[in-house]
C-alpha positions in Angstrom: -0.1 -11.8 -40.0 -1.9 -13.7 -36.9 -4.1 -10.7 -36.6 -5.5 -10.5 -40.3 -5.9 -14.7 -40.6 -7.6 -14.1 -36.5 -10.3 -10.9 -38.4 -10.9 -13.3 -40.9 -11.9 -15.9 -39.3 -13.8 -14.0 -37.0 -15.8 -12.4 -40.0 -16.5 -15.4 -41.3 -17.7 -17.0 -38.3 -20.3 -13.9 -37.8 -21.3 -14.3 -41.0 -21.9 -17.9 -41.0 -23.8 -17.6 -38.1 -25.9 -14.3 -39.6 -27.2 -16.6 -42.2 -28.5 -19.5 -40.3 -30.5 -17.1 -38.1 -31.9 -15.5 -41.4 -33.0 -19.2 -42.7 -34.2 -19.8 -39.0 -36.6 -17.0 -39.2 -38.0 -17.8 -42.9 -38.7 -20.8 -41.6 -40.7 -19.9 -38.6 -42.6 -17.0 -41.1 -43.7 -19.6 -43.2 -44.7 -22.1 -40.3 -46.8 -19.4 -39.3 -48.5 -18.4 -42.4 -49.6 -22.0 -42.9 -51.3 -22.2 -39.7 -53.6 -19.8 -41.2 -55.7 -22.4 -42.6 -56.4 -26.1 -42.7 -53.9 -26.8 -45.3 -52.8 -26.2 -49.0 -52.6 -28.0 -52.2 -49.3 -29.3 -53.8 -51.2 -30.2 -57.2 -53.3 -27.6 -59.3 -56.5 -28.0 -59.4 -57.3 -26.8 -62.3 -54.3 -28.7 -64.7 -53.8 -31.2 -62.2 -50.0 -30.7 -62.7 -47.4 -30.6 -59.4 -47.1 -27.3 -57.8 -43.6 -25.7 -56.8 -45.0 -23.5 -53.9 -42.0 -21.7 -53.4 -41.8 -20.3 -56.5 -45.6 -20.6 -57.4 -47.4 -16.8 -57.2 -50.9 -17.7 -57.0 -52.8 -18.8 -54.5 -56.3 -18.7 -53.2 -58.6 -19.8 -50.1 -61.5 -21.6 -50.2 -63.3 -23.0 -47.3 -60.0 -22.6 -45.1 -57.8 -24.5 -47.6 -55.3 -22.9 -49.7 -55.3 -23.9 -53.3 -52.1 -23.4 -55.4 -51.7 -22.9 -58.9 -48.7 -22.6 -61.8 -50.4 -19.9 -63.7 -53.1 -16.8 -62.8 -55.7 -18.3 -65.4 -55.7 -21.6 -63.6 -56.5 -19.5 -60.2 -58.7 -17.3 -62.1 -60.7 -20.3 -63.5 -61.1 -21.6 -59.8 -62.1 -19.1 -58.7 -65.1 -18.5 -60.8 -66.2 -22.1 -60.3 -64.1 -23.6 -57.1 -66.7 -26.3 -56.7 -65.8 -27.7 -60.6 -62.0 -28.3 -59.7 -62.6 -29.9 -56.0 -62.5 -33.3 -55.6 -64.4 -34.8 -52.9 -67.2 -33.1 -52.4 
């Protein structure tokens, strides 16, 4: 009985441990991708509505800046007129 509660908690512990290292390297992914360019928009653009970027699909850069966007005619507006949806010019 000592030996099957001892496996257990010894496959548990592995697994606990597998999972943070998967989350660590998602993490450092992402932190890398981002140093790709200047930095990215958390509103759209285009609807000027928040953006969830980690379930958003579209994205596009302009001038080193990634823009974000809840739906692929928002992006595909931008992109035939970027300089219409950015502020500060």
């Amino acid at each position: 009985m000592k030996r099957v509660i001892f496996l257990l908690l010894a496959v548990v512990l592995v697994a606990a441990v597998g999972c943070g290292q998967d989350s660590e390297e998602s993490s450092e992914d992402y932190q890398r991708d981002a140093t790709k360019v200047s930095g990215g928009s958390l509103v759209d653009p285009v609807d000027n509505q928040p953006v969830d970027i980690t379930v958003s699909k579209y994205s596009y850069i302009y001038n080193d800046w990634e823009y974000n966007f809840n739906s692929k005619e928002n992006m595909e507006a931008f992109i035939k007129d970027p300089e219409k949806y950015i502020e500060d010019k």
